[in-house]
C-alpha positions in Angstrom: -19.3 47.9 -11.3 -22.3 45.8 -11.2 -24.4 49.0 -11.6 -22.9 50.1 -14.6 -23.4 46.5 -15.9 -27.0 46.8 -15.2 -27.1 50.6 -16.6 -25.8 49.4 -19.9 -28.2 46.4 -20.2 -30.8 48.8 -19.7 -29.9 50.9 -22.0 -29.4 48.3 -24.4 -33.2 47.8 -24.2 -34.5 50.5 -25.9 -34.2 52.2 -23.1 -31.6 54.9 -24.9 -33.3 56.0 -27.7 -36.3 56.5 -25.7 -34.0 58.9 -23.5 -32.7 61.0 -26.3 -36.5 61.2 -27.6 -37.7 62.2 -24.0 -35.2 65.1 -23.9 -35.8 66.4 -27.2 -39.7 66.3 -26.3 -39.3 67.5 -22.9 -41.7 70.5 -21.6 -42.1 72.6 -18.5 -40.1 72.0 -15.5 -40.6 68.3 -15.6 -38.5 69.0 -18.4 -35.2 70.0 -16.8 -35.3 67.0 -14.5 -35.3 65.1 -18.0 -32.4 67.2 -19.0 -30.5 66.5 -15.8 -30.6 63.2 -15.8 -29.7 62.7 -19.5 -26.8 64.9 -18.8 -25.8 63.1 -15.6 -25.6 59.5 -17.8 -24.1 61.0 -20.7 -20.6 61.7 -18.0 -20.6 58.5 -17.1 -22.3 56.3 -19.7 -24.2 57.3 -22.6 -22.2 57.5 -26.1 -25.0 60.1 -27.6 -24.5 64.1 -27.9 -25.2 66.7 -25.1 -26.0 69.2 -27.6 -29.5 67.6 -27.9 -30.6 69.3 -24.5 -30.4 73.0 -26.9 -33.8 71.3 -28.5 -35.6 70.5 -25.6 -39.0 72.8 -25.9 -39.4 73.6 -22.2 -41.2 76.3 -22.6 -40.4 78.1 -19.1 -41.5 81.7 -20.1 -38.0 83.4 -19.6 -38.0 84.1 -23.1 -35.4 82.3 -25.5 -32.0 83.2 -23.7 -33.5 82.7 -20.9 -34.6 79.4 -21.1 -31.2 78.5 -23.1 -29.6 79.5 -19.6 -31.4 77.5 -17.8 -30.6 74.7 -19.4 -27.3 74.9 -19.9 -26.9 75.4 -16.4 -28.9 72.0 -15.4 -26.8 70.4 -18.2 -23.9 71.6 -16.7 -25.0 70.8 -13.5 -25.8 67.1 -14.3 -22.8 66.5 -16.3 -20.5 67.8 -13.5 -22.4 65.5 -10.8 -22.0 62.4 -13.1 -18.6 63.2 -13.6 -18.2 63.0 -10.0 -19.6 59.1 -10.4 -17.0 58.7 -13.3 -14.3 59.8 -11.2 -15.3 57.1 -8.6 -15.9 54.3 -11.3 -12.5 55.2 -13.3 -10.4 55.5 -9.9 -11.9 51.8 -8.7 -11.6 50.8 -12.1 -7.2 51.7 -12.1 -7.0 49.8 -9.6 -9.3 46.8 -8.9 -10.3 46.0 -12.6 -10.1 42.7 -13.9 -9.6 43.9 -17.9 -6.8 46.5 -16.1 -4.9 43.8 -14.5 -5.4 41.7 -17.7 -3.9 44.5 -19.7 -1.1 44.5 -17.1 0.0 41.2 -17.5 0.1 41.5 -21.1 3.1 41.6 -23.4 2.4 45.0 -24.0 1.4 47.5 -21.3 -1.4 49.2 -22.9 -2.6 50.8 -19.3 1.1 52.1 -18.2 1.4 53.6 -21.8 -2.2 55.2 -21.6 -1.6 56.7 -18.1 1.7 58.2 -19.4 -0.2 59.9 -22.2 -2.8 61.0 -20.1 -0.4 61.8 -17.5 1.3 63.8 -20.0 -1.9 66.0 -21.3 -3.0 66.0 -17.7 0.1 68.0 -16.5 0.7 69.8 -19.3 -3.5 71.4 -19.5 -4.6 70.2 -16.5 -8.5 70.9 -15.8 -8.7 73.5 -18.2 -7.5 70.9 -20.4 -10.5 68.8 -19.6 -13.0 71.6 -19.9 -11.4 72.7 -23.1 -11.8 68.8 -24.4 -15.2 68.5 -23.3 -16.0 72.2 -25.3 -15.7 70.1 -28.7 -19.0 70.0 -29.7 -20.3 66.3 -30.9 -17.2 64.5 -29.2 -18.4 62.1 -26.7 -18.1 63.9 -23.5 -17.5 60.0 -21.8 -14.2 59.4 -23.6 -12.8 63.2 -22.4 -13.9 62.5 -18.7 -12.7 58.8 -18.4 -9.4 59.7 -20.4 -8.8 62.2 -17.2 -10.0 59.9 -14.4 -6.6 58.0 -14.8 -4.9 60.8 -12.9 -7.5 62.9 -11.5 -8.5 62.5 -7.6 -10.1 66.2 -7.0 -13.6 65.7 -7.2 -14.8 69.4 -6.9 -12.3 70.7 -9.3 -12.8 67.6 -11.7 -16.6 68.6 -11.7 -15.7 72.3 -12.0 -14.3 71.8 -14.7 -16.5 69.5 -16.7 -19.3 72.0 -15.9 -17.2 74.6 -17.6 -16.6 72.5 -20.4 -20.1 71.3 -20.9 -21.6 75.0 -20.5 -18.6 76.1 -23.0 -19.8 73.2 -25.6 -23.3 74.5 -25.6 -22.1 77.7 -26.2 -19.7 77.0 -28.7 -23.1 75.2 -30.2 -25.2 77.8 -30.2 -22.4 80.0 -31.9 -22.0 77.8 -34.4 -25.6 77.2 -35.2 -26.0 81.1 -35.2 -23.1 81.1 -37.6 -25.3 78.5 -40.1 -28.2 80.9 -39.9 -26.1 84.2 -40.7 -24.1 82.6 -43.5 -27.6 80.8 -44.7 -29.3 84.5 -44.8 -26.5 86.0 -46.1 -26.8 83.7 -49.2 -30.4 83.8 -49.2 -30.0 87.6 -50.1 -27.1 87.0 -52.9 -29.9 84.9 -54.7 -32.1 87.5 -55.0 
């Protein structure tokens, strides 16, 4: 717990603006290490958008799609590894937590509540039901994957599944961004 304490006084810093800025400025190769990284904090800390790794000019010569691919596979990548550290931090958390076994104590029990709801979704959608969370576009992907770490204890399907979900959000993105140009064009040509 004492390095997430020290990851959000750094980010409090400055420190997180100049991340998002470093992603959306990235280049080259140097640039998917950028990407990775963001990705990786955004699992387990950072309250800011993945879809910001679609900007990222890297540049790669594989062409547009190709490039695209790329990086929604080191996003994906990234996200699923952090993920993994969530898992950890959220399954310590449950059970060694000071503001857990505050909650606990209390009049109401907030935590047994919120495990049974979680419980509940878990069952009912399981993984997918994580990966289809995380495919909302401009939800924070840390609420989805700490919501599920209150149940979950498979680390290679919990980061299976939040790289399916994160690669699924950047397509659902780019779908929807395609969809703003068609229906822009389309109007562009009613107007003249």
């Amino acid at each position: 717990m004492a390095l997430l304490t020290t990851i959000f006084q750094v980010l409090q810093s400055g420190l997180l603006e100049a991340l998002e800025v470093a992603v959306e400025t990235a280049t080259g190769p140097a640039g998917l290490v950028i990407i990775a990284v963001y990705s990786f904090l955004i699992a387990i800390v950072l309250p800011l958008p993945s879809e910001v790794v679609l900007a990222a000019p890297l540049n790669l010569g594989l062409g547009e799609w190709g490039t695209l691919g790329i990086i929604m596979l080191v996003s994906g990548l990234g996200k699923a590894a952090g993920s993994v550290v969530a898992l950890k931090i959220g399954n310590e958390a449950k059970e060694y937590g000071p503001i857990t076994r505050a909650l606990q104590r209390s009049r109401f029990d907030v935590v047994a509540w919120s495990e049974r709801r979680t419980v509940e979704i878990a069952r009912k959608w399981g993984y997918v039901g994580l990966a289809l969370a995380l495919c909302v576009p401009f939800f924070p992907d840390t609420l989805s994957i700490y919501a599920f770490t209150v149940l979950e204890e498979d680390y290679p399907k919990f980061a299976v599944a939040t790289f399916v979900g994160s690669v699924g959000r950047l397509l659902v993105t780019l779908a929807l961004i395609g969809l703003g140009i068609d229906i822009a064009a389309e109007s562009g040509d009613l107007l003249q």
